[in-house]
C-alpha positions in Angstrom: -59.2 44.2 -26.9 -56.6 43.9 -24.0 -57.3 40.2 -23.5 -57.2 39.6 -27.0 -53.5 41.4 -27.0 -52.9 39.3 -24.1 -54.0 35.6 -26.2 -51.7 37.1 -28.7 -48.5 37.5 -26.8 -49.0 34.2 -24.9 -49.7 32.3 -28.1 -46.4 34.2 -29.7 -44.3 33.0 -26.5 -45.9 29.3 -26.9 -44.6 29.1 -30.3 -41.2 30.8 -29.8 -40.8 28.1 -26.8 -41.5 25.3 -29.0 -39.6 26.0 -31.6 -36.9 26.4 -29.6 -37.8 23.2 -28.2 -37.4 21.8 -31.2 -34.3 23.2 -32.4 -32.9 21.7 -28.4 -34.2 18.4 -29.3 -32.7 18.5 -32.9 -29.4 19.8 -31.4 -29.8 16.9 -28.4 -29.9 13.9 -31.0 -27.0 14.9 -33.0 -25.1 15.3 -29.6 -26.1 11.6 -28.6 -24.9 10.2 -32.1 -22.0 11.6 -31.5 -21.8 10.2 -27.4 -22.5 6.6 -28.8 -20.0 6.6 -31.9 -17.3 8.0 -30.2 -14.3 5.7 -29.7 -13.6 4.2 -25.9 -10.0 2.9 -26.9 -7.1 3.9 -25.2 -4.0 2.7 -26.8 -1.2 1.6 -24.2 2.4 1.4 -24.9 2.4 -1.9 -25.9 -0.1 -1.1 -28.8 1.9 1.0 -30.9 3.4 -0.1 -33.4 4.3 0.6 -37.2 0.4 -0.2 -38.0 -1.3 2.5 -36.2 -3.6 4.6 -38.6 -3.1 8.5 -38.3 -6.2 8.9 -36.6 -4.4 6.4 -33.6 -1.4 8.4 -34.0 -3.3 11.8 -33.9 -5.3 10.6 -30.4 -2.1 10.0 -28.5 -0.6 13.2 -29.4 -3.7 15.1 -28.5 -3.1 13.4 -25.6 0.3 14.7 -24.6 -0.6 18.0 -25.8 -3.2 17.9 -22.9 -0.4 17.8 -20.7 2.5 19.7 -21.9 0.7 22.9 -23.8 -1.7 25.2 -23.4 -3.7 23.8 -26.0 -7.6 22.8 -25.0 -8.6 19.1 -25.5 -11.5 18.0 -27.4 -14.0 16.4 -25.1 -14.7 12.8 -25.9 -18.4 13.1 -27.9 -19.1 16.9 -27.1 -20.1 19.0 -30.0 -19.3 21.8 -28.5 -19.4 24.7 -30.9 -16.4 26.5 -31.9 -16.2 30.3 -32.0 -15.0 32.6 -34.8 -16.0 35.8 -32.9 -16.5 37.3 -29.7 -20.5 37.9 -29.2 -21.8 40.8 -28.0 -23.4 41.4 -24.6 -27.0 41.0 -26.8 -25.4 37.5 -28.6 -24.3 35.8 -25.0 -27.8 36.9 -23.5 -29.5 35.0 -26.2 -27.3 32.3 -25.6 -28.1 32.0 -22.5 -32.3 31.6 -23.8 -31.7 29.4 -26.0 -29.5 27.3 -23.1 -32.1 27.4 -20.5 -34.7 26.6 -23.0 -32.8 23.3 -24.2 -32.1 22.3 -20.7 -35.9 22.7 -20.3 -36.3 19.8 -22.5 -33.6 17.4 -21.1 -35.5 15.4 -18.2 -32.7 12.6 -17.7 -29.9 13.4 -15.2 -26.9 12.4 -17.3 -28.3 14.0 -20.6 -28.9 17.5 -18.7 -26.0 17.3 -17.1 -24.1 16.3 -20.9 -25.9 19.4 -21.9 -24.8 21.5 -19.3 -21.2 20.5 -19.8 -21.5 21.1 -23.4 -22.9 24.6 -23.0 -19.8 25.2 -20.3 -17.1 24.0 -22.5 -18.6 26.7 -25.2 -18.1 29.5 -22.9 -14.4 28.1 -22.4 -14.2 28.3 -25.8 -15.1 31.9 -26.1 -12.9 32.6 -23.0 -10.0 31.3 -25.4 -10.8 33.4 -28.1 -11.3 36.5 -25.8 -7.6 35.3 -24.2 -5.5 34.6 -27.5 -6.7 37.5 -29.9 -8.1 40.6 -27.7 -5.7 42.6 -25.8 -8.5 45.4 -24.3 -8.4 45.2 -20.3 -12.5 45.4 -21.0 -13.0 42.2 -23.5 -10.1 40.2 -21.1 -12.7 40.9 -17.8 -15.7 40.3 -20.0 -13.8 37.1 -20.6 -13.7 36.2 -16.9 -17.3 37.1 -16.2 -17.8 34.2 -19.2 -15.9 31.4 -17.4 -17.4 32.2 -14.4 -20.8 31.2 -16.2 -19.4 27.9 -17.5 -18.6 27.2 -13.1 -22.3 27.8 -13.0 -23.1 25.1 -15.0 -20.5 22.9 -13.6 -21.9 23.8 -9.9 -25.1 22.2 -11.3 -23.9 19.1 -12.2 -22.3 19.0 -9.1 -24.9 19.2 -7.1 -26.9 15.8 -8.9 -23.7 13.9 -9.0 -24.8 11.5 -6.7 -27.9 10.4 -8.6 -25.7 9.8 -11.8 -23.0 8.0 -9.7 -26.5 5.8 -8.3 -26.6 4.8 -11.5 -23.1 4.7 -13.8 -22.6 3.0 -16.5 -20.4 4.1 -19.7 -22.2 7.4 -20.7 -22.1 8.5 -17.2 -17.9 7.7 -16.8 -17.6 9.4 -20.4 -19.4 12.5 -18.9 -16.9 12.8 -15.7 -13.9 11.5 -18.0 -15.0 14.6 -20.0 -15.9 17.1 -17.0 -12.0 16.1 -16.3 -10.5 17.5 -19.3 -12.9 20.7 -19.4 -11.6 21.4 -16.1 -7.9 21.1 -17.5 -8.9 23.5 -20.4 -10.6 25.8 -18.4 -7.3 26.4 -16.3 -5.5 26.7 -19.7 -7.4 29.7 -20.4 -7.0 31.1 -16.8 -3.3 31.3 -17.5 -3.7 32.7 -20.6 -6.1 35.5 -19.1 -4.4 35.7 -15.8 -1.5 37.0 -18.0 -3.8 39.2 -20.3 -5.1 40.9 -18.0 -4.1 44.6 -16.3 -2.1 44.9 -12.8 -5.1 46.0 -11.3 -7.6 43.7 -12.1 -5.0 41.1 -10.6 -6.3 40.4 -6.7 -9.7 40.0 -7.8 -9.4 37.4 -10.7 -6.6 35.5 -8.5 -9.3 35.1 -5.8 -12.2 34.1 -7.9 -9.7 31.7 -9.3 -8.9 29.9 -6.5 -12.8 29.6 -4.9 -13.6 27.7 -8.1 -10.6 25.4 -8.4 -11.0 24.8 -4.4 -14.4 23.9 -5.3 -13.5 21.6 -8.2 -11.0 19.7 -6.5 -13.4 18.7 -3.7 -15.5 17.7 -6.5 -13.5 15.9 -8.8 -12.1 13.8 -5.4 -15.6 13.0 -4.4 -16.1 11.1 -7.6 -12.9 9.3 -7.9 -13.7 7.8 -4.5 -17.2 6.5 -5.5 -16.7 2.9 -5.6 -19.1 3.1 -9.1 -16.2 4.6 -10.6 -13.7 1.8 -12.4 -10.4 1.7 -12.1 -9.8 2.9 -15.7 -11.9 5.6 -15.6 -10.0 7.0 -12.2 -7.1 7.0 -13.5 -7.8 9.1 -16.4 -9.4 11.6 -13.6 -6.8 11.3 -11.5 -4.1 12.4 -15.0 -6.0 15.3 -15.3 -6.5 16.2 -11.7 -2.8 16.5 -11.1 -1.9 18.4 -14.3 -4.8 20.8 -13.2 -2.9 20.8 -9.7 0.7 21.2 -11.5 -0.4 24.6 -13.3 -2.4 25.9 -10.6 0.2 25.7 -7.8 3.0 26.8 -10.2 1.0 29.7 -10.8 0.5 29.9 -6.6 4.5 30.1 -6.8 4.9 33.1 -9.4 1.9 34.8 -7.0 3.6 34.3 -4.0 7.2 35.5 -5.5 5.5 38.8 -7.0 3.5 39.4 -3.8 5.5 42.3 -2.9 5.9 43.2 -6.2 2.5 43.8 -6.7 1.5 45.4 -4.3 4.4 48.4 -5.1 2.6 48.5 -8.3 -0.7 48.4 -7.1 0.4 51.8 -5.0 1.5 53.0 -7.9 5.1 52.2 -8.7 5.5 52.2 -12.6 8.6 50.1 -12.6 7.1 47.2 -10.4 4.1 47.7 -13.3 6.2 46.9 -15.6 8.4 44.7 -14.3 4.9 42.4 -14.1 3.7 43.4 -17.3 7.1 41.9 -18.7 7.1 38.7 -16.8 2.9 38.5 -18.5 4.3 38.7 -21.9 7.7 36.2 -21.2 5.1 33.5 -20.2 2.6 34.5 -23.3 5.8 33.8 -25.4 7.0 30.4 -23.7 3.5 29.2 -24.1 3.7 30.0 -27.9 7.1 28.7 -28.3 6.1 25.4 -26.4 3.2 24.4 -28.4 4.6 25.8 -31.8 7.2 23.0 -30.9 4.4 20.4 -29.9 2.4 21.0 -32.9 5.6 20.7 -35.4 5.9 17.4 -33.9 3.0 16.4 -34.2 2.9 16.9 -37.8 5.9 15.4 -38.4 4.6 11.9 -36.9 1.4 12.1 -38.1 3.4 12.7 -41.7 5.8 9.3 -41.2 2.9 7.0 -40.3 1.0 8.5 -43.5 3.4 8.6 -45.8 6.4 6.4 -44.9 8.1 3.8 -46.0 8.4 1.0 -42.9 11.6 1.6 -41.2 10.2 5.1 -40.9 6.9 4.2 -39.4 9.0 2.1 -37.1 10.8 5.0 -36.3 7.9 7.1 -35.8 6.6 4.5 -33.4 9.3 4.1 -31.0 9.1 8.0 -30.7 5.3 8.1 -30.4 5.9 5.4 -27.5 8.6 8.0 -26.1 6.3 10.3 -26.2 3.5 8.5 -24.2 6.0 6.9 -21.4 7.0 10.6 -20.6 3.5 11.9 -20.2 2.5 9.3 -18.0 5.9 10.0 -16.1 5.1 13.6 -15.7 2.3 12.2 -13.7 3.8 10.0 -11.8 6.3 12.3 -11.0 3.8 15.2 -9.4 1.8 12.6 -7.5 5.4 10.9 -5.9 6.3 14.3 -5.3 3.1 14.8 -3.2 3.5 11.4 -1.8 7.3 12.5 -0.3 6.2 15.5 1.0 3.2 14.1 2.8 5.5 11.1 3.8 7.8 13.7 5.2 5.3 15.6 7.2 4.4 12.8 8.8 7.9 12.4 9.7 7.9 15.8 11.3 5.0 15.2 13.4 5.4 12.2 14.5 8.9 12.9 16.1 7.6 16.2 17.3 4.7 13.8 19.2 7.3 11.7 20.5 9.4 14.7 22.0 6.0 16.3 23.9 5.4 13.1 25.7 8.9 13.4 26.6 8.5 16.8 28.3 9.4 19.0 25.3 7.1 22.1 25.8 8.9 23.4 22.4 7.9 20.4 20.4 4.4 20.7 21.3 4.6 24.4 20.3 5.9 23.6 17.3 3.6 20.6 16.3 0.7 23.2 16.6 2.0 25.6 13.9 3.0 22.2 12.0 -0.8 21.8 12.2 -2.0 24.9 12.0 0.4 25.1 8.7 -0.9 21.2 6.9 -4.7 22.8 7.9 -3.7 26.1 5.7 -2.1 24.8 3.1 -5.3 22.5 3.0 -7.6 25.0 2.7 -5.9 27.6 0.1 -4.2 24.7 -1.9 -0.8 25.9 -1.7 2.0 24.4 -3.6 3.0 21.3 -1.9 6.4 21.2 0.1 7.9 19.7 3.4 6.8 21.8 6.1 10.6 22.3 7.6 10.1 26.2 5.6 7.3 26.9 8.3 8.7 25.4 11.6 12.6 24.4 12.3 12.8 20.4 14.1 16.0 21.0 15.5 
C-alpha cells in the first residue's frame, strides 16, 4: 500500500513537472517571436524628418524618457509581464516554481539567460508597483527583498557571460543591450524605494545597494571591452552605464550631505526624522512633476506627427531632433566630466612625483593619500571629483 502511495505521488509530480514544462515551452516560443520581430533600427538625427510614423516618433521619446525620468524602459523583445497587484508571499513562491521549472527546459546559453533576464525584469516590475502605490514600511522592505531576487538572476547570467560572448551574434548583443536598460530601471526603482522607505531601514538598503551596483558595473565594463561586442552595440551600453552612474552618485551626494543628519535621527532626534522624511517626499514630488512634464510632451508630438498638417510635423521634427541632440549631450557631458577629473588627477600626481624626486618628503606624503584616495573612491564608487578636496598641492 505504501509503495503504491509512493507510485502515486511520483507519477502526480511527473505530470505537474511536465505540464509546467509545457506551459515554459509555450511561454518560451511566444518570447522568441517576439526577440526575432522586434525592430533593430535606431533612428539618428539625420533621420527625422516630417515623415516619421508615430511609432518612430514614440521610440525616440521612450528613449529620452530613459534618461531624464524615472520612468522604466521596455526591454527590446522581452515579454515581461506587467503587474496589477502586489502577490502575496504564497503568489511570489509559486513564482519562483514555475521560474525554476521553465529554466529547466531552456538548455541554450543565450535563451536561459533571455529567460532569466525576463523573469528579473518582472520582479523590477513588482518592485515598481510596491514603490509607487504602497506606503507600509513592511510592503517597501518586502519590495527590496524582491529586487534583490531579480540580482540573483542577473548574478547568473553573469557568471556564463563568457560563453555567450564566445559566440555573439545579434540575439546575444540584443540580450546585453537589454540587460543594460534593466539595470537603468532597476536603479529607477531604487530611488523611488530608497525614498519610500523608513529612517531606519536606511543603512541597510544603502549598503545592499551599493554591493549590487559595484557588482554590475564590473560586469557591464567586462562586456563592453570584449572585442565581440560592436561598436554600436557599446555605445548603447555605455548610454546606459553612465545614466546608471549619474543617479547613483547623485544619490552618493544626498547620502553623504545627510550623513550627520541621519545618524541624529537614527539616535532618536525627531526633528532630524523629519527633516529626512521631508527631503523623501520633495524628491517623490520632483520625480512626479518631471515625468508629468515628459509625458505631456510626449503626447503633444506624438499628436502633431498624427494629426498635423506639414508645417506642423515639420515643427514637431525639429523639436523631436532637439530632443535627441540633448540626450545624447547629457551623455557626453557626464563622461567629459569624468574624463576632466581623471585628466586632472593625473595632473596632481604627476607633479607630486616630480616634487619627491626632488627631495620633497611632503609630496611623497601627499601622493600616498592621493593614492590611497583614487583606490577608495575606486572601490565604493564615489561621486567623481578632482582630488584637491582630499589633499592640498600647494
Amino acid at each position: 500500500m505504501k509503495l503504491n502511495l509512493k507510485i502515486l505521488g511520483l507519477a502526480i509530480i511527473f505530470i505537474f513537472a511536465m505540464s509546467l514544462a509545457t506551459i515554459a515551452k509555450a511561454q518560451e516560443d511566444t518570447t522568441d517571436t517576439a526577440v526575432d520581430s522586434a525592430s533593430d533600427a535606431t533612428l539618428s538625427e539625420e533621420d527625422i524628418t516630417a515623415d516619421l510614423n508615430t511609432d518612430q516618433v514614440e521610440e525616440l521619446l521612450n528613449e529620452s524618457e530613459a534618461i531624464t525620468t524615472d520612468e522604466p524602459e521596455i526591454l527590446e523583445g522581452v515579454e515581461a509581464e506587467e503587474p496589477t497587484e502586489v502577490p502575496s508571499s504564497f503568489g511570489l513562491w509559486w513564482r519562483g516554481i514555475k521560474e525554476t521549472v521553465s529554466l529547466i527546459t531552456a538548455i541554450d546559453p543565450v535563451k536561459k539567460a533571455e529567460k532569466q533576464l525576463r523573469f528579473a525584469e518582472e520582479r523590477i516590475k513588482i518592485a515598481n508597483l510596491i514603490a509607487e502605490k504602497s506606503d507600509d514600511p513592511a510592503t517597501q522592505e518586502k519590495a527590496a527583498k524582491i529586487i534583490e531576487k531579480a540580482n540573483n538572476f542577473l548574478e547568473k547570467i553573469d557568471a556564463r557571460k563568457e560563453k555567450i560572448l564566445e559566440n555573439m551574434d545579434e540575439r546575444g548583443q540584443k540580450l546585453f543591450e537589454n540587460i543594460a536598460r534593466h539595470r537603468l530601471n532597476k536603479e529607477k526603482v531604487l530611488e523611488k524605494l530608497e525614498d519610500k522607505l523608513p529612517i531606519e531601514a536606511l543603512d541597510k538598503f544603502q549598503k545592499m545597494r551599493e554591493q549590487v551596483r559595484n557588482q554590475e558595473e564590473k560586469f557591464m565594463e567586462k562586456i563592453e571591452a570584449n572585442p565581440n561586442i560592436p561598436a554600436e552595440v557599446k555605445e548603447k551600453l555605455i548610454e546606459k552605464r553612465e545614466a546608471v552612474k549619474e543617479k547613483a552618485e547623485a544619490r552618493l551626494q544626498i547620502r553623504e550631505e545627510n550623513k550627520e543628519l541621519l545618524q541624529k535621527a537614527l539616535s532618536g532626534d525627531e526633528a532630524a526624522k523629519l527633516e529626512l522624511q521631508n527631503q523623501q517626499q520633495e524628491r517623490i514630488t520632483e520625480r512626479k512633476e518631471t515625468l508629468q512634464k515628459a509625458q505631456k510632451l510626449k503626447q503633444g508630438l506624438i499628436e502633431a506627427f498624427k494629426t498635423g498638417d506639414e508645417a506642423t510635423r515639420e515643427q514637431a521634427a525639429e523639436e523631436l531632433k532637439n530632443i535627441k541632440v540633448q540626450g545624447a549631450k547629457i551623455i557626453q557631458n557626464l563622461i567629459q566630466k569624468r574624463e576632466n577629473v581623471l585628466e586632472k588627477t593625473r595632473e596632481i600626481k604627476s607633479d607630486l612625483r616630480q616634487d619627491a624626486k626632488e627631495g620633497d618628503a611632503g609630496a611623497l606624503i601627499k601622493l600616498k593619500a592621493v593614492n590611497q584616495a583614487e583606490k577608495a573612491r575606486l572601490e565604493n564608487r564615489v561621486e567623481a571629483r578632482p582630488l584637491t578636496s582630499e589633499v592640498s598641492t600647494e
